[in-house]
C-alpha positions in Angstrom: -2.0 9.9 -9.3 -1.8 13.4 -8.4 -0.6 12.8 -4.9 2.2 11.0 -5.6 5.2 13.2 -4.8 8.4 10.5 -5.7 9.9 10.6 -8.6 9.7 7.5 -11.3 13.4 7.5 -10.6 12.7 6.6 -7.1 10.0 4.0 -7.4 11.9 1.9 -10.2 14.7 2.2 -7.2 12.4 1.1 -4.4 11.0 -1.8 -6.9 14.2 -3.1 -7.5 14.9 -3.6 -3.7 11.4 -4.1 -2.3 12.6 -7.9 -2.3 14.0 -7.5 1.0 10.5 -6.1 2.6 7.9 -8.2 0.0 9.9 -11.3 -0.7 6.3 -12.8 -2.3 5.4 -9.1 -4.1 2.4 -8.6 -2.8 2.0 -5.0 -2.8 4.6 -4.1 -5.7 1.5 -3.8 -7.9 0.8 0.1 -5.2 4.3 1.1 -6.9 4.1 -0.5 -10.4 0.7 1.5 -11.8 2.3 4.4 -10.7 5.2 4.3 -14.0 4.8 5.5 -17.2 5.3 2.6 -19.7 9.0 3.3 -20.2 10.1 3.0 -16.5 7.6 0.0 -15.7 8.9 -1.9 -18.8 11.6 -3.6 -16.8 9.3 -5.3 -14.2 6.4 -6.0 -17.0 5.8 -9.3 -19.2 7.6 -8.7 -22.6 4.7 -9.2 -24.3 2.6 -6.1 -22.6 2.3 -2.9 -25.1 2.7 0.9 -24.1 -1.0 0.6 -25.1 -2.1 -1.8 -22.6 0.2 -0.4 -19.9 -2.2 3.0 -20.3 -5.6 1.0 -20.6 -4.8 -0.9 -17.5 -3.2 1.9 -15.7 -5.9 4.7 -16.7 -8.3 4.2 -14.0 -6.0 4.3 -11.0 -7.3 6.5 -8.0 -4.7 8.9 -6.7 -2.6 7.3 -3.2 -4.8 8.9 -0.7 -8.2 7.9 -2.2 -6.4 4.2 -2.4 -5.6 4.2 1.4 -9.5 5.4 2.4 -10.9 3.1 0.0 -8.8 0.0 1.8 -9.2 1.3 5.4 -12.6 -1.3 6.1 -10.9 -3.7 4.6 -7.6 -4.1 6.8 -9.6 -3.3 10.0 -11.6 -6.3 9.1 -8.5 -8.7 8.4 -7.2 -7.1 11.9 -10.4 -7.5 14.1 -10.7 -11.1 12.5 -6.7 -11.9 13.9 -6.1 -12.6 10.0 -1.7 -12.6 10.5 -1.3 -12.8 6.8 -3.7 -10.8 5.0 -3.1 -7.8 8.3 0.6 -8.0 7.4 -0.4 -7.9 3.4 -2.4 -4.3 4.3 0.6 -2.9 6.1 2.2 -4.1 3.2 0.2 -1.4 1.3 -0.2 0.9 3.2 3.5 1.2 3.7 4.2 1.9 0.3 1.0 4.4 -0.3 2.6 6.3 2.5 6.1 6.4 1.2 4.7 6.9 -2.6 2.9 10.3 -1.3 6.0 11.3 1.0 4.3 10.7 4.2 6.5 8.6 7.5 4.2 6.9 10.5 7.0 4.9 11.4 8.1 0.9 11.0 4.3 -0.1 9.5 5.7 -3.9 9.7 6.7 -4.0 13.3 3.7 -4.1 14.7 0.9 -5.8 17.4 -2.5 -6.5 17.8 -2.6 -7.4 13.8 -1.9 -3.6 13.0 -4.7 -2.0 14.8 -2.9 0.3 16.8 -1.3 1.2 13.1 -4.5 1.6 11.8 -5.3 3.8 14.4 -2.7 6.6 13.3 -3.4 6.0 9.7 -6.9 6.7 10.0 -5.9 9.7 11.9 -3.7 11.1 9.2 -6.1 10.1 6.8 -8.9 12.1 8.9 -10.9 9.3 9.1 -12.1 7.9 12.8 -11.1 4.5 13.6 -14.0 3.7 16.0 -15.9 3.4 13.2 -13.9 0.0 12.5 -12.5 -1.2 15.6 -13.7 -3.5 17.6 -11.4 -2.9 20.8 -10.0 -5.8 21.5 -6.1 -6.0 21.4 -5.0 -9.6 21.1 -1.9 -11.3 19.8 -3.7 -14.6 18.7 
């Protein structure tokens, strides 16, 4: 994860408190794979081995790649006025953004199921959100 510019210091930190913003854990997993073994240990199973950690955690894209790769899928939980699976990709993308240092403001207060959101994230991403949105801005 090439892109990912906070320390492991700083994400066992921001895992401890994500409680307060992810009181279910959904997207804990975006910091998690980004520890080596000795840092993630804490917020593992006790029965998971250094060697499993790396085979499971191997394969992870870097942040960016991530974000692009999940862009279709939260414009399709937005333009289908899905409240809890558009919350859960804000939910993502606010820690991708924080892991690779980048701010586009309160993610979680948003409208419209995130699609004004998406919007500027596609825009920093340098992707064009037309190719997703539908256009309508509804608060169903």
């Amino acid at each position: 994860m090439n892109d990912v510019v906070r320390t492991q210091d700083e994400i066992v930190a921001r895992l401890r408190t994500e409680k307060e913003r992810d009181p279910l854990g959904l997207a804990r997993g975006d910091l998690l794979v980004c520890l080596d073994y000795a840092h993630a240990k804490e917020f593992l199973k006790p029965e998971v081995t250094e060697a499993e950690w790396a085979e499971d955690t191997k394969d992870v894209k870097p942040v960016r790649e991530q974000m692009i790769d999940y862009v279709p899928f939260a414009w399709q939980k937005a333009n289908d006025c899905r409240g809890l699976s558009a919350s859960r990709s804000m939910n993502h993308f606010t820690n991708w953004l924080w892991l690779i240092g980048a701010d586009l403001g309160d993610l979680m207060d948003y409208q419209y199921y995130g699609k004004d959101k998406l919007v500027a994230i596609c825009k920093y991403l340098g992707l064009d959100p037309a190719k997703w949105d539908d256009g309508v801005r509804v608060n169903c």
